[in-house]
C-alpha positions in Angstrom: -55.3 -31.1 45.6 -54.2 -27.6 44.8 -54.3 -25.6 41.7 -51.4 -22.9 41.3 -52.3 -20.3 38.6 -49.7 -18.1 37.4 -50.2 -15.2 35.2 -47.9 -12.8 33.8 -48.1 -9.6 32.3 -46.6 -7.9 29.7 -46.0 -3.8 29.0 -43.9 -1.8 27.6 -40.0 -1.5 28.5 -38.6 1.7 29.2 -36.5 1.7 25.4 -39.5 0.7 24.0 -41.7 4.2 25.4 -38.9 5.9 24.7 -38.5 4.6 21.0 -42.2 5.7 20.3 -42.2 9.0 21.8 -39.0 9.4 19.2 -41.4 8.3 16.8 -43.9 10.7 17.4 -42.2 13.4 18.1 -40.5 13.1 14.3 -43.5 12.5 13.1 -44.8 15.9 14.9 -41.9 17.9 13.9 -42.3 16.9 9.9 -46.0 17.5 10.3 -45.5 21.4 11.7 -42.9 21.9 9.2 -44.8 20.9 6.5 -47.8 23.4 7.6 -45.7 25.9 8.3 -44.1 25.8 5.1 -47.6 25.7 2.9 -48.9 28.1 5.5 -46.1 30.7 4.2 -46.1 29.2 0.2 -49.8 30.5 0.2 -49.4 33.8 2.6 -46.5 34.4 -0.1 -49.0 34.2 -3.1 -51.9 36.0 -1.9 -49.6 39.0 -0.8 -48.2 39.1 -4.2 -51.4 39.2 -5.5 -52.4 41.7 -4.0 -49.4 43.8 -4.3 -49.6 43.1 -8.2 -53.2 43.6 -8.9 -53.5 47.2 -7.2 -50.0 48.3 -8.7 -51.9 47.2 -12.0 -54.9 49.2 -11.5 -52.9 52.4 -10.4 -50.8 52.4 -13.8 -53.5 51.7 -15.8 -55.3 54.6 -13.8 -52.6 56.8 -14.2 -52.2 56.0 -18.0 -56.1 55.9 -18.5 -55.9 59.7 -17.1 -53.0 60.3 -19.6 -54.5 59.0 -22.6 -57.6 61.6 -22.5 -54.9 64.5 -22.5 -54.3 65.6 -26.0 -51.4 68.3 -24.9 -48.6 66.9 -23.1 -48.2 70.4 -21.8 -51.2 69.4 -19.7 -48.9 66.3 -18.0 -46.5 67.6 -15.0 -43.8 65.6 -14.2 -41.5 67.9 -12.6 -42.5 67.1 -8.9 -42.5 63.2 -9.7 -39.7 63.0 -7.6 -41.2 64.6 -4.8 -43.9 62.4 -4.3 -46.6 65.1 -7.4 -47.9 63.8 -10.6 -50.5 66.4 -12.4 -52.4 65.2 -15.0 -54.8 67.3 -16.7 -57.9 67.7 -14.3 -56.0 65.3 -12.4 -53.0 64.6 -9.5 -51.6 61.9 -8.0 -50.1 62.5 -4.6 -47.7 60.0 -2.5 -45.3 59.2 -0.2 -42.2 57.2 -0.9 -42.0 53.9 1.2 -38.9 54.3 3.2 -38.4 57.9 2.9 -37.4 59.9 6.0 -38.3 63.3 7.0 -42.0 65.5 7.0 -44.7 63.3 5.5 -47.5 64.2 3.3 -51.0 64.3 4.7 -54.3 64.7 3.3 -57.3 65.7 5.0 -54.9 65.0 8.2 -54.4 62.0 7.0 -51.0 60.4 6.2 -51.3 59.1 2.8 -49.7 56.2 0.7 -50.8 57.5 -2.6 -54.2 59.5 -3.7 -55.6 60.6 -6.6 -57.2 63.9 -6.5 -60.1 64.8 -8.9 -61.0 67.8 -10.1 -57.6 69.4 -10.2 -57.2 71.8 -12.6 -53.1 72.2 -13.8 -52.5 75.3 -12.3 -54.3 74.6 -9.2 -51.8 71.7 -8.8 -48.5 73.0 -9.9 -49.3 75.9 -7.6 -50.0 73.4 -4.2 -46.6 72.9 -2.5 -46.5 69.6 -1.5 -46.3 71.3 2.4 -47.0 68.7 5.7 -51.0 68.8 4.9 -53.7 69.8 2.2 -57.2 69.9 1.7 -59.5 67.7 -0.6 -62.6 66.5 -1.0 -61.9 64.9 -3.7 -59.1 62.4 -2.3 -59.0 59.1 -3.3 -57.0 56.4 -2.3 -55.7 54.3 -4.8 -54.1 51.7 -2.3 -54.4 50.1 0.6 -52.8 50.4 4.3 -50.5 47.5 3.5 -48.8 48.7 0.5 -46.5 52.0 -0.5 -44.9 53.0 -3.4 -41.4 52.8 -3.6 -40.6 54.9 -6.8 -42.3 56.1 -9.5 -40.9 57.6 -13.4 -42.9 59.0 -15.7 -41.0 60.6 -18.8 -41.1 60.4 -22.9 -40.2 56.8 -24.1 -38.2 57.9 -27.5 -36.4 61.4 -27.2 -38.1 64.1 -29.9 -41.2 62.1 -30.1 -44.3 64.2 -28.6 -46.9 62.7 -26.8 -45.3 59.2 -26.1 -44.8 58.6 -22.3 -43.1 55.6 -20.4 -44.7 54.8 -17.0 -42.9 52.9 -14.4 -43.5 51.7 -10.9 -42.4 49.7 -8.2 -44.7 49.1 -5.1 -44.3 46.6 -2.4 -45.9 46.0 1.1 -44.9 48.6 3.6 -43.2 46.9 6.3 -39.9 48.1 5.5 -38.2 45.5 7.8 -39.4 42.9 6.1 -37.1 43.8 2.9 -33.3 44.2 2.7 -31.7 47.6 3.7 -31.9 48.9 0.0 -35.4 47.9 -0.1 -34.1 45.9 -3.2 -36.3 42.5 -2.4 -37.7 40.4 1.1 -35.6 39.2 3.1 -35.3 35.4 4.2 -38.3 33.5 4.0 -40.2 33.1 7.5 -43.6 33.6 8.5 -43.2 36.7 8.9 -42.2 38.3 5.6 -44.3 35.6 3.9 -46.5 38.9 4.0 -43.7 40.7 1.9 -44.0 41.6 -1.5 -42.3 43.9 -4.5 -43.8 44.5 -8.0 -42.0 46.5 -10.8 -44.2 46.9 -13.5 -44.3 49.5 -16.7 -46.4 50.5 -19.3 -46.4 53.0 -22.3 -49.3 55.6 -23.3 -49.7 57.5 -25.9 -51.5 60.6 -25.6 -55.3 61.4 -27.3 -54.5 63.1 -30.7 -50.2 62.2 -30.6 
């Protein structure tokens, strides 16, 4: 007598593979997303950080310098504007983020913003502010990744000597990364997750006002 044994075998059905590769792939697509969009929530914070805390410690610079002035005939503020600050012993030197035309170097070097010690007043309302000085006394007061998009400096109540309003706005210094007016970043993407713009301000009163 003969046994028959029959066996059968069971897989997966072509809907079925291609229900779980749907699966997956959803599950893939939420998963990138998701990384993506923490990836940029944190890029975003630290470059705001960053932009903040040195646009921070260059107005408290320039209003530390201030404060040790007891003349404000010894503050220069007529070459704001063109990129000059003099300060006593002091100047601060820039170039505006998204300006055209000859830019300011130092030392060669095309600048953001520098601080140059030892400046006496005359010494630096006599510099033109020309395609390149010297200094050994340059020093940089930000990084490659960040500009300054306008400074003020001028008396906070008219009449009142020695009381000075400080304002500025930095951001990072890929232009394309912000509107056409420079105004704020464009659309979020990974890209100008690097983007920044700080607007800060501060009043000083000079030594002896």
């Amino acid at each position: 007598m003969k046994r028959t044994h029959s066996s059968s075998q069971h897989g997966f059905t072509l809907v079925e593979l291609l229900l779980a590769l749907a699966v997956f792939s959803f599950v893939l697509v939420f998963v990138t997303t998701a990384f993506l969009q923490l990836f940029r929530t944190y890029n975003r914070g630290v470059t705001r950080k960053e932009v903040n805390q040195n646009t921070r410690l260059l107005i408290d610079d320039i209003t530390d310098k201030m404060r040790i002035v007891s003349d404000p005939a010894l503050i220069d503020t007529s070459q704001v504007a063109q990129g000059r600050l003099c300060i006593g012993s002091y100047s601060y030197v820039w170039n505006k983020l998204g300006a055209t035309g000859t830019k300011i170097k130092v030392n060669g070097q095309e600048i953001n913003i520098v601080r140059i010690d030892g400046d006496n007043l005359s010494a630096c309302q006599a510099i033109p502010l020309s395609t390149n000085f010297t200094s050994v006394q340059a020093t940089s007061m930000f990084s490659g990744r960040m500009g300054v998009q306008s400074m003020t400096v001028v008396p906070q109540v008219a009449g009142v000597t020695g009381l000075f309003s400080v304002a500025i706005t930095a951001s990072t210094t890929q232009t394309t990364f912000l509107d056409s007016l420079l105004t704020s970043c464009k659309a979020d993407n990974i890209s100008t997750a690097y983007c920044a713009k700080v607007s800060l301000q501060e009043t000083v009163g000079l030594r002896n006002r």
